[in-house]
N, C-alpha and C positions, 0 to 999 in steps of 0.2 A: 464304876457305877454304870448300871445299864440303861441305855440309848431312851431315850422316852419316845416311844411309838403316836407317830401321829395319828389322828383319827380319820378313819377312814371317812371318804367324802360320798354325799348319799346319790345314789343313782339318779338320775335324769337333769334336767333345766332345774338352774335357784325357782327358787317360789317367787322371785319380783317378778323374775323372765316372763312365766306362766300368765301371768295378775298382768302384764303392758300388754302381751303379745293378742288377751283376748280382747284388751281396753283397742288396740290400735285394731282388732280387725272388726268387730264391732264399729265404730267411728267409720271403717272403708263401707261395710256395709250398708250404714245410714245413708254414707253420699251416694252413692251407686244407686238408693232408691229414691233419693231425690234428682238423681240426673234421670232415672229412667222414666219420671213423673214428669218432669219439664220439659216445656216445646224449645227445640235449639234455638232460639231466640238468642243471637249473639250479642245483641244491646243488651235483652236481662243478665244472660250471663255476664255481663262486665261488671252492672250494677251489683250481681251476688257476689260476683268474685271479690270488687272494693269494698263491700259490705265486711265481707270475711274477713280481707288482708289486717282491714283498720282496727277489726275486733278482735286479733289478734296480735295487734301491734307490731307486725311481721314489714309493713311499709320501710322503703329504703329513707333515709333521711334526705329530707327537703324534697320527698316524693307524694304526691297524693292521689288518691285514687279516679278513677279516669271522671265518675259524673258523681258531682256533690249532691250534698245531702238536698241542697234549695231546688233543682234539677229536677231531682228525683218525687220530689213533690208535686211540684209543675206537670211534670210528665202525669201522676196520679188524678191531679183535679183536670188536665186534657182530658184523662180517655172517662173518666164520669161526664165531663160535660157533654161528650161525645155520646156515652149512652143514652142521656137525656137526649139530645138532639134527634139519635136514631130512634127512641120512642114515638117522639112528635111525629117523624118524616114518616113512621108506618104507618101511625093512627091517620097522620093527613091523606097520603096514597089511600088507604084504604077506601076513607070515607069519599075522596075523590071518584073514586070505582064504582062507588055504590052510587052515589048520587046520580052517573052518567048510565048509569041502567046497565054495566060492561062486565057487571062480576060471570057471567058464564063465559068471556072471553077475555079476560086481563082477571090474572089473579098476584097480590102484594104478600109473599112469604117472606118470613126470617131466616138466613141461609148462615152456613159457617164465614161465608165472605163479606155478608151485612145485612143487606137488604135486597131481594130480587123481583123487580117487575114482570111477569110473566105475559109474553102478547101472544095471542094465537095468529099463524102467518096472515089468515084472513081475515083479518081487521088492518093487516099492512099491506100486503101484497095480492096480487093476484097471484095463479096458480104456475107458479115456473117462471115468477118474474122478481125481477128486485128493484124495482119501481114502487119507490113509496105513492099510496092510495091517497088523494086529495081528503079523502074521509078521514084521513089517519093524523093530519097534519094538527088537528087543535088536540089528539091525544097527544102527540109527542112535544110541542109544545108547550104543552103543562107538565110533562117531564123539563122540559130546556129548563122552564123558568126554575124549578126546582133546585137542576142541578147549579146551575148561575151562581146560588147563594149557599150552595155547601159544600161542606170543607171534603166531601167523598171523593174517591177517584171511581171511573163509572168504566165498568168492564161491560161491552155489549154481544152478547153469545147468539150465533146463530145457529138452529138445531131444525131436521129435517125430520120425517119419519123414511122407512128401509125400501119402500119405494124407488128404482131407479130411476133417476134422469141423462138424457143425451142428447144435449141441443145443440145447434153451433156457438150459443153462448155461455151454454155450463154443459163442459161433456159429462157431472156427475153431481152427484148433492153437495163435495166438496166446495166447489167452487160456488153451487148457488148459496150457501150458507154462509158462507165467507162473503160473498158479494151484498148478502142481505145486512150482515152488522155492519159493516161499511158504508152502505147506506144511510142507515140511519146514523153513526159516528157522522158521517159528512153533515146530514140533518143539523143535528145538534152544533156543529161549529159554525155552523151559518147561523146559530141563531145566538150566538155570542158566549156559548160553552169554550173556556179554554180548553185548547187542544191538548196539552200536556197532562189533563186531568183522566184523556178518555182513553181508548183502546177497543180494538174489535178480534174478533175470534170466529170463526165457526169449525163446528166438529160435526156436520152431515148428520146419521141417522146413529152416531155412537154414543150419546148421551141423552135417549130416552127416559121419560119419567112416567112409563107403565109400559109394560109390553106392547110391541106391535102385533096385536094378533086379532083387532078389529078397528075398522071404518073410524069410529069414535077416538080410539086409544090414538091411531095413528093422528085424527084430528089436534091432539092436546100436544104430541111431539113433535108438529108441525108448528115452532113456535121463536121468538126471538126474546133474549133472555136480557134485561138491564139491569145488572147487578152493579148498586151504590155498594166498592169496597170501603169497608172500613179504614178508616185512617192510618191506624195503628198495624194492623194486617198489611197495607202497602208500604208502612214505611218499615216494618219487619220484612220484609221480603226484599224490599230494595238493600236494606243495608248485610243482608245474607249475599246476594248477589254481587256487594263491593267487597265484602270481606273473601269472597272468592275471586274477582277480579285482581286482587291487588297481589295474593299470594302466585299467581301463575295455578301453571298444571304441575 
């Protein structure tokens, strides 16, 4: 009797092969645009990541994911009540400004960081000096009381226009700019602002907000920046900053 000839096997991948290979790369694709969508925020990432793990029931036994479900709530009605808060704080500022006759020299915008005060130098300082102006003292004062009772952490930016300076006490806008947010940082903890809340910076003539290219423009870059950081923004930044610390280089 003759052999019974197997059937020949059909060229290329089974058909399941085909049917996973497009299911898994599809699936890689979604996440890929969902990580290129999200800010590396390494606290959300944990929260997605536990999200995921539990939703796929992939958790080791007697393992749970790093911030529960009550946490994670918590954290959503902070950063609302937060927005709320930073509505009032702008609308207050604002009408503060207006009321003291100062809107063509303090202006109250909404920034990616929170909330920024804008002073122009002379309403603080005179010209090449970082000696806060006895006139300046009840504006920044109604800044202290402000920050006294909120939860913001207050970054205070000092900004020149491209004018050079060379004095024996600032041989450049470096140093006068930086000496200016310090300043008023100092200001502010003598007036019962925690310390741990504030910080100063200055960056001279490199972070203009209109060309230097007249008397005027130079007058508005001539200015010291009080930016209320958002809560959530500082406590994102700080905890990027340990999760790099703790790994080394």
């Amino acid at each position: 009797m003759a052999e019974k000839k197997c059937e020949e096997c059909k060229a290329g991948a089974p058909e399941w092969m085909v049917t996973f290979s497009d299911m898994t790369t599809l699936l890689l694709t979604f996440f890929v645009l969902l990580l290129s969508m999200a800010s590396l925020d390494q606290r959300k990432i944990k929260e997605a990541l536990g999200s995921l793990q539990g939703a796929l029931g992939v958790l080791e036994a007697g393992r749970k994911s790093e911030i529960g479900k009550e946490e994670i709530l918590s954290r959503m009605d902070f950063v609302q009540q937060i927005k709320k808060t930073e509505q009032q704080m702008l609308a207050g500022l604002r009408n503060y400004v207006e009321q003291a006759n100062l809107s063509s020299q303090i202006s109250v915008v909404k920034t990616d960081k929170g909330i920024s005060v804008r002073i122009m130098d002379s309403v603080l300082f005179e010209p090449g000096s970082a000696d806060i102006l006895p006139s300046a003292i009840p504006i920044l004062e109604k800044l202290a009381a402000v920050m006294r009772d909120t939860p913001y952490n207050i970054l205070v930016e000092g900004h020149t226009d491209d004018i050079p300076i060379h004095t024996p006490k600032f041989p450049s806008n470096w140093e006068l700019s930086t000496a200016r947010a310090v300043a008023i940082v100092k200001f502010f903890i003598r007036k019962g602002v925690k310390p741990e809340k504030l910080s100063a910076a200055g960056y001279a003539q490199y972070h203009p907000i209109v060309p230097n290219i007249t008397p005027e423009n130079r007058a508005k870059n001539r200015r010291v920046e009080i930016n209320f950081v958002s809560p959530e923004l500082a406590e994102s930044s700080k905890n990027i900053f340990e999760e790099n610390n703790s790994g080394g280089f």
